[in-house]
PyMOL CGO cylinders between C-alpha atoms (Angstrom):
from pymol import cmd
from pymol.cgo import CYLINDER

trace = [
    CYLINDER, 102.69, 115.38, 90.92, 100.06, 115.98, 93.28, 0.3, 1, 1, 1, 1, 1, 1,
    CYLINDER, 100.06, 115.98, 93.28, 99.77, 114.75, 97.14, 0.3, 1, 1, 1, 1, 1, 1,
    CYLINDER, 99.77, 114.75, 97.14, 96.93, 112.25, 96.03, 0.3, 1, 1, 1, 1, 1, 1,
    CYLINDER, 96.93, 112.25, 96.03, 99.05, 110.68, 93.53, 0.3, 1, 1, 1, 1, 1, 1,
    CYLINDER, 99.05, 110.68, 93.53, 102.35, 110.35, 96.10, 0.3, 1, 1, 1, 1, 1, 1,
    CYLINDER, 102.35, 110.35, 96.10, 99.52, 108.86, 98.72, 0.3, 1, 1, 1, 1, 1, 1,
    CYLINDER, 99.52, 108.86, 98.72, 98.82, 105.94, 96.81, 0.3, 1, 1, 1, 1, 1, 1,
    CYLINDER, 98.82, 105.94, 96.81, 102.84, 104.77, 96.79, 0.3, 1, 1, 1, 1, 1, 1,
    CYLINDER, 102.84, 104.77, 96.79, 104.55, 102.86, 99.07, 0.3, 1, 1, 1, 1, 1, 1,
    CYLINDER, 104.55, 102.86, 99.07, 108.17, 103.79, 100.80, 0.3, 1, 1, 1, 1, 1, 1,
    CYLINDER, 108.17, 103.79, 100.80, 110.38, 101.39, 100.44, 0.3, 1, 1, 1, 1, 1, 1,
    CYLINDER, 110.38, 101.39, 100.44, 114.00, 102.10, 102.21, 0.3, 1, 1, 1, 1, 1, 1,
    CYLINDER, 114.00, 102.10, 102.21, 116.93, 100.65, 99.73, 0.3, 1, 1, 1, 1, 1, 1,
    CYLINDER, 116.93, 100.65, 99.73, 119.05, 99.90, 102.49, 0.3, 1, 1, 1, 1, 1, 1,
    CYLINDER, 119.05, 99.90, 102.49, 117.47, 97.20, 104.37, 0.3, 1, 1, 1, 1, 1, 1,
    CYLINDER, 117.47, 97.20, 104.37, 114.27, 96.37, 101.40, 0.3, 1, 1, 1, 1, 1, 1,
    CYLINDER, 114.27, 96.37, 101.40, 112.26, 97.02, 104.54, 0.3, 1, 1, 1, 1, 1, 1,
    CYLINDER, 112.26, 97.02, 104.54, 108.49, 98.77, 103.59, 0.3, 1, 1, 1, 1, 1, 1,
    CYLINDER, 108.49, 98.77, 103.59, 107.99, 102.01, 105.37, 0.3, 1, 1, 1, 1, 1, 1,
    CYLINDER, 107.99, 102.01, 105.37, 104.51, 102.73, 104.39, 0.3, 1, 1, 1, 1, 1, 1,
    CYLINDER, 104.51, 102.73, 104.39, 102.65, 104.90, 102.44, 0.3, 1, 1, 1, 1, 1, 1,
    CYLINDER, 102.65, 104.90, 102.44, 102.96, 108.76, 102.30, 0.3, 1, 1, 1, 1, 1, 1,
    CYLINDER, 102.96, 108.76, 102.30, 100.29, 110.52, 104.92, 0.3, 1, 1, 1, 1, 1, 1,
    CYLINDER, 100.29, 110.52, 104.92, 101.88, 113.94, 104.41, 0.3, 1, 1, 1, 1, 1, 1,
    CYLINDER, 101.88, 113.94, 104.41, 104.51, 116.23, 103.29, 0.3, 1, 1, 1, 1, 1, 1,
    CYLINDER, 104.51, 116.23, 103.29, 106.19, 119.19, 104.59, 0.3, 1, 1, 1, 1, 1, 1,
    CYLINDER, 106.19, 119.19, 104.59, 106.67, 122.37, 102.38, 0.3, 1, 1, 1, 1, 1, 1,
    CYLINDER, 106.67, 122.37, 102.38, 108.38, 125.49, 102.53, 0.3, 1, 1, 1, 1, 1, 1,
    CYLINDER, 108.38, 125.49, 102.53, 106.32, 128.35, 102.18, 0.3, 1, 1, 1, 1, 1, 1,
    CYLINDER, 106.32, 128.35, 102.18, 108.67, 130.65, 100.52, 0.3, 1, 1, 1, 1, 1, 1,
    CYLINDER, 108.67, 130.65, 100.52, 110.15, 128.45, 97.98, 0.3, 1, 1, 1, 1, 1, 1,
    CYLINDER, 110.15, 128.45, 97.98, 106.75, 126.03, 97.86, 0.3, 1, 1, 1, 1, 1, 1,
    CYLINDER, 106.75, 126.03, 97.86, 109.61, 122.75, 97.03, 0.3, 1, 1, 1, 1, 1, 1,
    CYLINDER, 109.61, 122.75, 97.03, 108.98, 119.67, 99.34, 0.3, 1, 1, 1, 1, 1, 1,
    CYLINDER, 108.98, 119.67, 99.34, 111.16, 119.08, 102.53, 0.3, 1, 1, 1, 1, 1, 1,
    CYLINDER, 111.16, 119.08, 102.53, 109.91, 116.18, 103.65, 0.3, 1, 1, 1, 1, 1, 1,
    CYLINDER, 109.91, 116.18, 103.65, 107.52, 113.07, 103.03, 0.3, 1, 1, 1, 1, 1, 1,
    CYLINDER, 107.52, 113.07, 103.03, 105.56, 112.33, 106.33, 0.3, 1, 1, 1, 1, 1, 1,
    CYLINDER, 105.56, 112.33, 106.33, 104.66, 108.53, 106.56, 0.3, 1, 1, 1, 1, 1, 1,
    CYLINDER, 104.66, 108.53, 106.56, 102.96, 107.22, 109.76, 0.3, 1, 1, 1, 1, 1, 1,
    CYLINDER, 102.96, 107.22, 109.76, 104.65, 105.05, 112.25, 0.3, 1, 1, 1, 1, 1, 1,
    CYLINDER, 104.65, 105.05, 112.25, 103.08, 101.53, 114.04, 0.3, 1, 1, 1, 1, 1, 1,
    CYLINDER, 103.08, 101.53, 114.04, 100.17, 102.07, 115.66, 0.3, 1, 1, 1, 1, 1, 1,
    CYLINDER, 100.17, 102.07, 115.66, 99.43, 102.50, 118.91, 0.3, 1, 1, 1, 1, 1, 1,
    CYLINDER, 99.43, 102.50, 118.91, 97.67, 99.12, 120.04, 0.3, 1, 1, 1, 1, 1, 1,
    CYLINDER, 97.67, 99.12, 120.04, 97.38, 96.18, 116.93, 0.3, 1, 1, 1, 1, 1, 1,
    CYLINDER, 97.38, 96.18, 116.93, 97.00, 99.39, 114.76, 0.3, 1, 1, 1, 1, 1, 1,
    CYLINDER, 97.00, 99.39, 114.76, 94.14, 100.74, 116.80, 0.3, 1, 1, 1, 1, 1, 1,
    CYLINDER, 94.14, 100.74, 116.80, 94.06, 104.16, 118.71, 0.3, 1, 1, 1, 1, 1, 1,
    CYLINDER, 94.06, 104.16, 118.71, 95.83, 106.36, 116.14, 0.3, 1, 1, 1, 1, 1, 1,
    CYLINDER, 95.83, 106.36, 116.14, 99.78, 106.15, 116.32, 0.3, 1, 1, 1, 1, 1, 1,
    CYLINDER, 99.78, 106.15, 116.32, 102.73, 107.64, 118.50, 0.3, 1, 1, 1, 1, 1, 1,
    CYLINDER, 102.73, 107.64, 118.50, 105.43, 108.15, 116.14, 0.3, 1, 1, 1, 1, 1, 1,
    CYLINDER, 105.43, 108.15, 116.14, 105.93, 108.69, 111.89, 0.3, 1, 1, 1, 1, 1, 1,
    CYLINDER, 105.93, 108.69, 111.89, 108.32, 108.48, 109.73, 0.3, 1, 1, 1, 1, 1, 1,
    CYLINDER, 108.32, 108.48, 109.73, 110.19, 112.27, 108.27, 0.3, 1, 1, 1, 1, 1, 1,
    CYLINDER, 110.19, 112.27, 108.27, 112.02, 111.39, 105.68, 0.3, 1, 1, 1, 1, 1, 1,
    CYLINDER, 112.02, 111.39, 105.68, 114.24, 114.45, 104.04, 0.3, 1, 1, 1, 1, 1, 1,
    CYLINDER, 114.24, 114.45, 104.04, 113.17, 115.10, 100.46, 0.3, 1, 1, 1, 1, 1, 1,
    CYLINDER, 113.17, 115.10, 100.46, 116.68, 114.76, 99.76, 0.3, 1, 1, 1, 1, 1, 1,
    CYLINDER, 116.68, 114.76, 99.76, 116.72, 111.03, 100.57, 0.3, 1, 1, 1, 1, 1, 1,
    CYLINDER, 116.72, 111.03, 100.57, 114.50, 110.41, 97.59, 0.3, 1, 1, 1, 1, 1, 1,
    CYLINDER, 114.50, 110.41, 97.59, 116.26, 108.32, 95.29, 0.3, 1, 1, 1, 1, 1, 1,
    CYLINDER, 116.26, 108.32, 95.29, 113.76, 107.40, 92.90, 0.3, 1, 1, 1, 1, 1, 1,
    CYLINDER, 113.76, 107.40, 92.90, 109.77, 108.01, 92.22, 0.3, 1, 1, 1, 1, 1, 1,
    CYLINDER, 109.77, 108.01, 92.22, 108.30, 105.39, 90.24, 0.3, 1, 1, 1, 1, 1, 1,
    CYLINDER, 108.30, 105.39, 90.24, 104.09, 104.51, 89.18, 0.3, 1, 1, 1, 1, 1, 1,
    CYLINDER, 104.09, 104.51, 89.18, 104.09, 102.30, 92.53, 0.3, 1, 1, 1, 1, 1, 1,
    CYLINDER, 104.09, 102.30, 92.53, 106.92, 103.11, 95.31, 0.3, 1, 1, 1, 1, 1, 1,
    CYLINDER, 106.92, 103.11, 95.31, 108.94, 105.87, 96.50, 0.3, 1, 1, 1, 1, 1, 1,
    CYLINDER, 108.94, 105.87, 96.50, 112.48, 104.41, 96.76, 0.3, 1, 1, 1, 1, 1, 1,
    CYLINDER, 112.48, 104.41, 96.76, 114.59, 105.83, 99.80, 0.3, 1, 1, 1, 1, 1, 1,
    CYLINDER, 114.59, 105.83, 99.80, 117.91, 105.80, 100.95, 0.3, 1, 1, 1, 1, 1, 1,
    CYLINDER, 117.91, 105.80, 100.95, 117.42, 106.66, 105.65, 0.3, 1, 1, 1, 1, 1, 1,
    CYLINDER, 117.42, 106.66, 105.65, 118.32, 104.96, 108.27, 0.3, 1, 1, 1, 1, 1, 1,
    CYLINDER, 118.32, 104.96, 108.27, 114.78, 104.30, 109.39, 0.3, 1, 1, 1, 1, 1, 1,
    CYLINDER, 114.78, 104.30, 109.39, 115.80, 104.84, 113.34, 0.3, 1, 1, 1, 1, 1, 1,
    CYLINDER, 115.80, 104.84, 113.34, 117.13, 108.27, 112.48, 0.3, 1, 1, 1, 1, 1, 1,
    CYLINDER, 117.13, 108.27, 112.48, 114.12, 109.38, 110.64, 0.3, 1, 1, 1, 1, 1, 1,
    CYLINDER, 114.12, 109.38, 110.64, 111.32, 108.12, 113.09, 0.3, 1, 1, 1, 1, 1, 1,
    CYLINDER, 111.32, 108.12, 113.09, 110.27, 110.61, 115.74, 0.3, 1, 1, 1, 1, 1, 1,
    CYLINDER, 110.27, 110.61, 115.74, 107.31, 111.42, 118.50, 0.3, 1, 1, 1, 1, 1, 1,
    CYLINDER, 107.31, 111.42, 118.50, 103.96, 112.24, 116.38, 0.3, 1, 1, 1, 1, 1, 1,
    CYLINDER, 103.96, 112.24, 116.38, 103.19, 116.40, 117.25, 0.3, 1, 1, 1, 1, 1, 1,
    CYLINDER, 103.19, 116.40, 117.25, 106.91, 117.32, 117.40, 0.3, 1, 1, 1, 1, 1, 1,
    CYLINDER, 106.91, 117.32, 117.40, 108.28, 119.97, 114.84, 0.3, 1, 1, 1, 1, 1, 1,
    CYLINDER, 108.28, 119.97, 114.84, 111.35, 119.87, 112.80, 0.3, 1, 1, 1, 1, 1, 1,
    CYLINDER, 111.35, 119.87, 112.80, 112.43, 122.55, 110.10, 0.3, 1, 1, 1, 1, 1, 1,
    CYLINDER, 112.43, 122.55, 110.10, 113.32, 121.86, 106.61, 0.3, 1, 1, 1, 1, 1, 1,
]
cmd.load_cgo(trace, "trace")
């Protein structure tokens, strides 16, 4: 599957039904080239305006299920949400 394809489906978290969004990125490891993480983006900053201030790392490992239009996930959605720009390993 290619990042174009996971792009176009929406996160939904299986613990509360709640949507998450849709996949902006993911995070790879260079040596192995498996996915870590699925990067979705946060609220924005202002109505949706002005770009955003935090997103959405979800752990590759909290994938439960890939189907042709959502990404089911299993996360506490206040654990996985952090600052846009800060790093976390794999």
């Amino acid at each position: 599957m290619r990042l174009y394809e996971l792009r176009q489906k929406e996160v939904i978290n299986i613990r509360d039904c709640q949507r998450i969004g849709f996949v902006a990125d993911i995070d790879m490891d260079p040596a192995t080239g498996k996915v870590c993480q699925l990067i979705v983006p946060g609220q924005g900053k202002w109505c949706g305006f002005f770009g955003r201030d935090t997103e959405y790392v979800i752990g590759w490992k909290c994938v439960r299920q890939i189907g042709a239009d959502i990404i089911l996930v299993d996360v506490c959605a206040q654990e996985t949400l952090r600052e846009c720009g800060s790093k976390k390993n794999c």
